[in-house]
Every structure is written in structure tokens, then in C-alpha cells.
Legacy VTK file of the C-alpha trace (Angstrom):
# vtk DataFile Version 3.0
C-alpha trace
ASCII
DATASET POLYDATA
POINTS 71 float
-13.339 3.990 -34.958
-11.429 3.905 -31.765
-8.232 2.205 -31.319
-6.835 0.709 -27.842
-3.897 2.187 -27.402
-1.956 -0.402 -24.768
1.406 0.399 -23.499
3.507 -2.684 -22.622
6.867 -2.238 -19.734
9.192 -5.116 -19.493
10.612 -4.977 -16.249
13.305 -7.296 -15.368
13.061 -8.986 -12.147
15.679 -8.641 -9.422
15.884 -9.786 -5.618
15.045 -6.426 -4.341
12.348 -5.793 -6.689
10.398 -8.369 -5.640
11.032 -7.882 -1.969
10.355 -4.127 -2.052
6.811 -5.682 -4.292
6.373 -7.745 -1.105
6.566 -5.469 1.620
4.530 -2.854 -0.613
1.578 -5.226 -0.928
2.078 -5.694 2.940
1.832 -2.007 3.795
-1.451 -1.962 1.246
-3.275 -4.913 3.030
-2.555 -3.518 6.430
-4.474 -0.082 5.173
-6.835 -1.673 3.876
-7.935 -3.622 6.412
-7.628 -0.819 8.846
-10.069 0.973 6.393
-12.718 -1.579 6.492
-12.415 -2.538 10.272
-12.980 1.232 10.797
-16.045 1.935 8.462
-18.112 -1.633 9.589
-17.569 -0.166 12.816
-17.926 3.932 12.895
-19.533 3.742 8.961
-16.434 6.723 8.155
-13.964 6.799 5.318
-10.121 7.296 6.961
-8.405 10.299 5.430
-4.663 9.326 3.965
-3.295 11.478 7.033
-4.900 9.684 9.637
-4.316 6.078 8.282
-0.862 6.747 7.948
-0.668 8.188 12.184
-2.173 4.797 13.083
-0.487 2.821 10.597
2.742 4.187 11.851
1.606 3.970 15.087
0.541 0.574 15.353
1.828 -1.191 12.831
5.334 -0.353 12.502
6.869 -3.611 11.502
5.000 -2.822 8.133
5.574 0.311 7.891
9.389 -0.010 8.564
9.732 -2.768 5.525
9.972 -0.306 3.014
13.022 2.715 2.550
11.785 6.552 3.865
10.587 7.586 0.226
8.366 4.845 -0.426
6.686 4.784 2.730
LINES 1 72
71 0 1 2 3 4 5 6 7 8 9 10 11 12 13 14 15 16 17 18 19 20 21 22 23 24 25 26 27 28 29 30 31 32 33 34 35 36 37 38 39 40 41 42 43 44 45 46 47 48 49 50 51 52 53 54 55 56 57 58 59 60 61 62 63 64 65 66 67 68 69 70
């Protein structure tokens, strides 16, 4: 018999948690829209080097919300 094994993290929420949550899920949106723009136009997958060129690149107000390491 197998047994779920479920792991459970209580986190408690600051102000800069949730902001640095907020500009994360910004940075992620922006890729991923830059990844499907790209492939329903040129039908090719973006490798994680180039995305980041052109996110920094072009979209530098996202990529500027979060600190050096998370970026």
C-alpha cells in the first residue's frame, strides 16, 4: 500500500514577503508571455539565456523589482 507522504510549511506573512511574491509573479508573466509571443510566431522554444538578454533588455522595470540574487 502506498502512503502520501505531504509535507506542510507555515510561512508567516510579512510586507516584504508578499511584495518580493508580487514582483516574482511579475517577472514570471513577463517570460512567459515573451515565450508564447515568440513560439506562435517563429514555432521555437526560448532558451533560459536568451529570455533573460531580452527580458533584461526590454523589460527592465520587471526585471529591476526584485534584489540581484533573485533575479
Amino acid at each position: 500500500m502506498i502512503v502520501p507522504r505531504v509535507e506542510r510549511h507555515i510561512v508567516n506573512m510579512n510586507q516584504q514577503l508578499i511584495d518580493l511574491s508580487y514582483v516574482s509573479k511579475n517577472l514570471y508573466n513577463c517570460a512567459t508571455f515573451i515565450m508564447r509571443q515568440n513560439f506562435r510566431k517563429n514555432h521555437k522554444i526560448i532558451n533560459y539565456s536568451l529570455m533573460d538578454k531580452i527580458i533584461k533588455r526590454d523589460y527592465t522595470e520587471v526585471y529591476k523589482g526584485l534584489p540581484a540574487q533573485s533575479s
